[in-house]
C-alpha positions, 0 to 999 in steps of 0.5 A: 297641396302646393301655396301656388296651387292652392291660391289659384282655386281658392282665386277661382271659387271668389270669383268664378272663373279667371283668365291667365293674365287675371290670375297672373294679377291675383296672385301678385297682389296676394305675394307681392312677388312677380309670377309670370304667366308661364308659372301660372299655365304650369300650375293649371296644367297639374291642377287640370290633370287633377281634375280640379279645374276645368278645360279652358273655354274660350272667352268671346272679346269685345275688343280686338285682340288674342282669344281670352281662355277662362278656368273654373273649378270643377265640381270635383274641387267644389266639394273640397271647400265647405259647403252645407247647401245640400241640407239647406236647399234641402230644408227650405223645398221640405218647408216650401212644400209644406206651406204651398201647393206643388205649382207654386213650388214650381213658379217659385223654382221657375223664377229661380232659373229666371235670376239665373238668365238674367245674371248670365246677361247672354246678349242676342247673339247668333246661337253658336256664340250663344252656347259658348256663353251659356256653357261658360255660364253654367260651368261658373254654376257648378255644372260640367258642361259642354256642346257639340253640333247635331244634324237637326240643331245642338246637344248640350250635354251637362256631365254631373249634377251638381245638387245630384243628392236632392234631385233624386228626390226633387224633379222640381229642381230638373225642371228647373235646369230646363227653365233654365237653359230655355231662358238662357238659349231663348228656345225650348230644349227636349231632354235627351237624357237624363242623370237621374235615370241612369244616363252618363249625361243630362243632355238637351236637345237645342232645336235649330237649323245649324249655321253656316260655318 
């Protein structure tokens, strides 16, 4: 893969996600040389037409200014870089449910998810922008995420599962992903659709009179 290229994603996995000018400052440091912002969206279109990062999503500012774009890997370029969690996640639900019964398994999952709400930080915001960063949040987590607008509220839609290998086994873990995106949103979603049957998508209904645009 071309040094640019690469330097980006590897960018991208330390930090999570990165707006353009924070790549631009990244790899200056990392060169010492002065790449300019142009050089920078070339490489991410070809990394995006490689499906290695994901379509930018829009950053909310806290500052008046232009919209701030962030990029993340995508789960296609995760899977590039090493990685044994799957036997790890895998071992240590074996080792808890042979130590407790199935609803403490479940509490323990449940405060997982609830560490995960308390990271995002997604402040009390009217919930449009509330799904911009929850989706911008799970993206950062490994999932390909999306929303759109439907007549009775929202649909978030998560494209892949990023522990899909352990899930079939676990529906813990699917519970988990509900826990999840309820303390993110502050509402209780209804499952629409789901990967591990067959679905393209997990995708949740997110129950709530749609805003005035």
């Amino acid at each position: 893969m071309q040094e640019t290229r690469r330097l980006i994603l590897e960018i991208l996995r330390k930090r999570g996600y990165a707006t353009v000018d924070e790549i631009v400052e990244a790899l200056r440091q990392l060169r010492e040389d002065d790449i300019t912002p142009v050089t920078v969206r070339h490489h991410l279109g070809r990394l995006l037409e490689e499906d290695l990062v994901t379509t930018p999503q829009l950053r909310r500012r806290t500052s008046p200014g232009r919209p701030q774009y962030v990029y993340t890997l995508s789960h296609k370029a995760r899977e590039q870089f090493p990685s044994n969690y799957q036997n790890l996640v895998s071992g240590l639900l074996v080792a808890l449910r042979n130590q407790l019964p199935p609803e403490g398994v479940n509490v323990i999952l449940e405060g997982v998810a609830d560490q995960w709400a308390d990271q995002a930080a997604i402040p009390d915001l009217p919930m449009f922008e509330r799904m911009n960063l929850a989706v911008l949040y799970l993206t950062q987590q490994g999932y390909e995420a999306e929303w759109e607008i439907a007549s009775n509220g929202y649909i978030l839609h998560t494209l892949n599962c990023p522990y899909h290998a352990i899930a079939e086994r676990e529906q813990a873990l699917c519970d988990m992903d509900i826990r999840l995106i309820a303390t993110l949103l502050n509402v209780v979603p209804r499952r629409l659709s789901h990967i591990i049957e067959g679905d393209q998508t997990c995708s949740y209904l997110i129950p709530e009179a749609v805003e005035a645009q």
